[in-house]
Legacy VTK file of the C-alpha trace (Angstrom):
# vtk DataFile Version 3.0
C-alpha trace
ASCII
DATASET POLYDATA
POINTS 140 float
0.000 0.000 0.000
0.909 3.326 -1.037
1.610 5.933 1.542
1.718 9.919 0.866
3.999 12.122 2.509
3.126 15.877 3.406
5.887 18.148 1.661
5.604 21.621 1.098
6.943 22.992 -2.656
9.365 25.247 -2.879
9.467 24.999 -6.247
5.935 22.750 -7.731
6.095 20.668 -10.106
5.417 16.778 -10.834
8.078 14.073 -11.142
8.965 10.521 -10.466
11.944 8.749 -9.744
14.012 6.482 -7.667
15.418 7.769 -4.726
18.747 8.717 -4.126
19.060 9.891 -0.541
21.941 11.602 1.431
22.526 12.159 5.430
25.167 15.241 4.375
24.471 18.592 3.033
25.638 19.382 -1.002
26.637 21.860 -2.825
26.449 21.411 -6.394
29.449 23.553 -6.951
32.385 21.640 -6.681
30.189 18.469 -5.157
28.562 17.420 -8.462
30.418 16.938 -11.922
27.596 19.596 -14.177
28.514 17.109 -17.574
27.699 13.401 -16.005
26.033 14.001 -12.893
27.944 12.387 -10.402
28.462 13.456 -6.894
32.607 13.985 -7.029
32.752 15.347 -3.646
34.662 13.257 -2.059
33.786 13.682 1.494
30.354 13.230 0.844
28.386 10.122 1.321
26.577 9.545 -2.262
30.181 10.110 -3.608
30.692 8.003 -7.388
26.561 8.080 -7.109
24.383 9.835 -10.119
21.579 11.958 -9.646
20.913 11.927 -13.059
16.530 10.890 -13.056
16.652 10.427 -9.377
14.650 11.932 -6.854
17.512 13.322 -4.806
17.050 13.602 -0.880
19.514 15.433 0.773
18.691 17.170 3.948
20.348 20.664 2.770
22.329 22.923 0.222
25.104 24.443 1.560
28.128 26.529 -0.296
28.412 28.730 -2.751
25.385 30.483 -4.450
27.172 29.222 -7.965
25.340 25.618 -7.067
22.326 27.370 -8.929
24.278 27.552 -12.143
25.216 24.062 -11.548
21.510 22.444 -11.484
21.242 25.130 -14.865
23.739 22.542 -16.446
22.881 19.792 -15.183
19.113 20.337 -16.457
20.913 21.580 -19.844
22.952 18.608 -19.886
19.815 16.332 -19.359
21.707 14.810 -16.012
19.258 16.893 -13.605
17.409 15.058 -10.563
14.324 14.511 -11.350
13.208 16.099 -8.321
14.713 17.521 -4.839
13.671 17.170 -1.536
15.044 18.778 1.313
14.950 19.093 5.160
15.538 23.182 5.054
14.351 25.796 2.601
16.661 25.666 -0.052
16.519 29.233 -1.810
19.752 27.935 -4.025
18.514 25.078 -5.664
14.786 26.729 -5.909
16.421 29.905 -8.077
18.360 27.168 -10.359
15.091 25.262 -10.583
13.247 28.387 -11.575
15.279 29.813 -14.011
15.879 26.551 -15.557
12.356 26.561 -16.587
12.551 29.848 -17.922
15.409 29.293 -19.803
14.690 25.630 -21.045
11.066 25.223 -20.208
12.085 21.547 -18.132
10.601 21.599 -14.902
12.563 20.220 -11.516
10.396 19.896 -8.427
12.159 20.956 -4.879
10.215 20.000 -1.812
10.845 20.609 1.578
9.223 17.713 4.395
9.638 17.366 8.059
11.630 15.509 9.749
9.538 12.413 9.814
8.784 12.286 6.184
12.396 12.820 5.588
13.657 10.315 7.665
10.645 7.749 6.066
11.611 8.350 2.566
13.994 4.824 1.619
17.161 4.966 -0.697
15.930 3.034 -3.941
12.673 2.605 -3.613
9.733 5.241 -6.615
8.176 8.135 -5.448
5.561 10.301 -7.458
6.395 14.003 -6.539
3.214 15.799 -6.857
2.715 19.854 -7.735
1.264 20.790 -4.099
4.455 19.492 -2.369
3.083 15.467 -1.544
5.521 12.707 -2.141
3.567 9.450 -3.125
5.557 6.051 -2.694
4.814 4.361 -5.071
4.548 0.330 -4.507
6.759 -2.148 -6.193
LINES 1 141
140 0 1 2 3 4 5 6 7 8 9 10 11 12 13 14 15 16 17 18 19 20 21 22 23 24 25 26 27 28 29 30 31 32 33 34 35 36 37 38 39 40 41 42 43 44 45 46 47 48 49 50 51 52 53 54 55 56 57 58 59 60 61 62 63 64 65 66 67 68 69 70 71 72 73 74 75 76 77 78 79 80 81 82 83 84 85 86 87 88 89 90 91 92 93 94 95 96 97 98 99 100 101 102 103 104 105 106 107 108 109 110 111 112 113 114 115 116 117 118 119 120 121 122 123 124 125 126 127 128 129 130 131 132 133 134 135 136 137 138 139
């Protein structure tokens, strides 16, 4: 059975994807390679993992305000997330969302959840990110 978890959008949109979750805040610049995808940070604990089509949890940005510019190419490069969910606001990721649909017209959800939800959503297994923010798991 399918359970939905509350999530507010910070930037709406609908997606689906596998997830690919983290314990440790990322910043895309210098943490993610912008022409495959990959998490090259080497400190971090998704390091050698894509987020290419994933639904990438990570429980906060952190670093330079360039990471926006990253997600750009990343979208541009058709290696985006599918979707990003987040413990804290993430005002970085939400302006690299936003004016990736400007620019390109593709679409990349970011949703914040609580603690709970956070901690509930499972490393590999499909959610359905909805346009109000909810995070449907999706059965196998």
């Amino acid at each position: 059975m399918a359970r939905t978890l509350s999530g507010t959008a910070i930037v709406p949109g609908d997606a689906e994807g596998v997830v690919l979750r983290s314990d440790r805040a990322i910043s895309l610049w210098g943490g993610v390679d912008p022409t495959t995808g990959r998490v090259i940070d080497r400190r971090h604990d998704r390091h050698g993992s894509s987020i290419a089509g994933r639904v990438f949890v990570v429980p906060a940005e952190k670093g330079s305000s360039t990471a926006s510019a990253i997600l750009l190419e990343l979208i541009r490069g058709g290696v985006a997330p599918a979707a990003i969910v987040t413990l804290e606001l993430a005002p970085i990721l939400a302006l690299g969302a936003i004016v990736a649909e400007e620019l390109y017209g593709e679409r990349i959800p970011v949703v914040r959840v609580t603690p709970d939800d956070w901690g509930a959503l499972a490393e590999g297994e499909r959610v359905r990110i909805r346009a109000d923010g909810s995070i449907e798991r999706i059965a196998a």
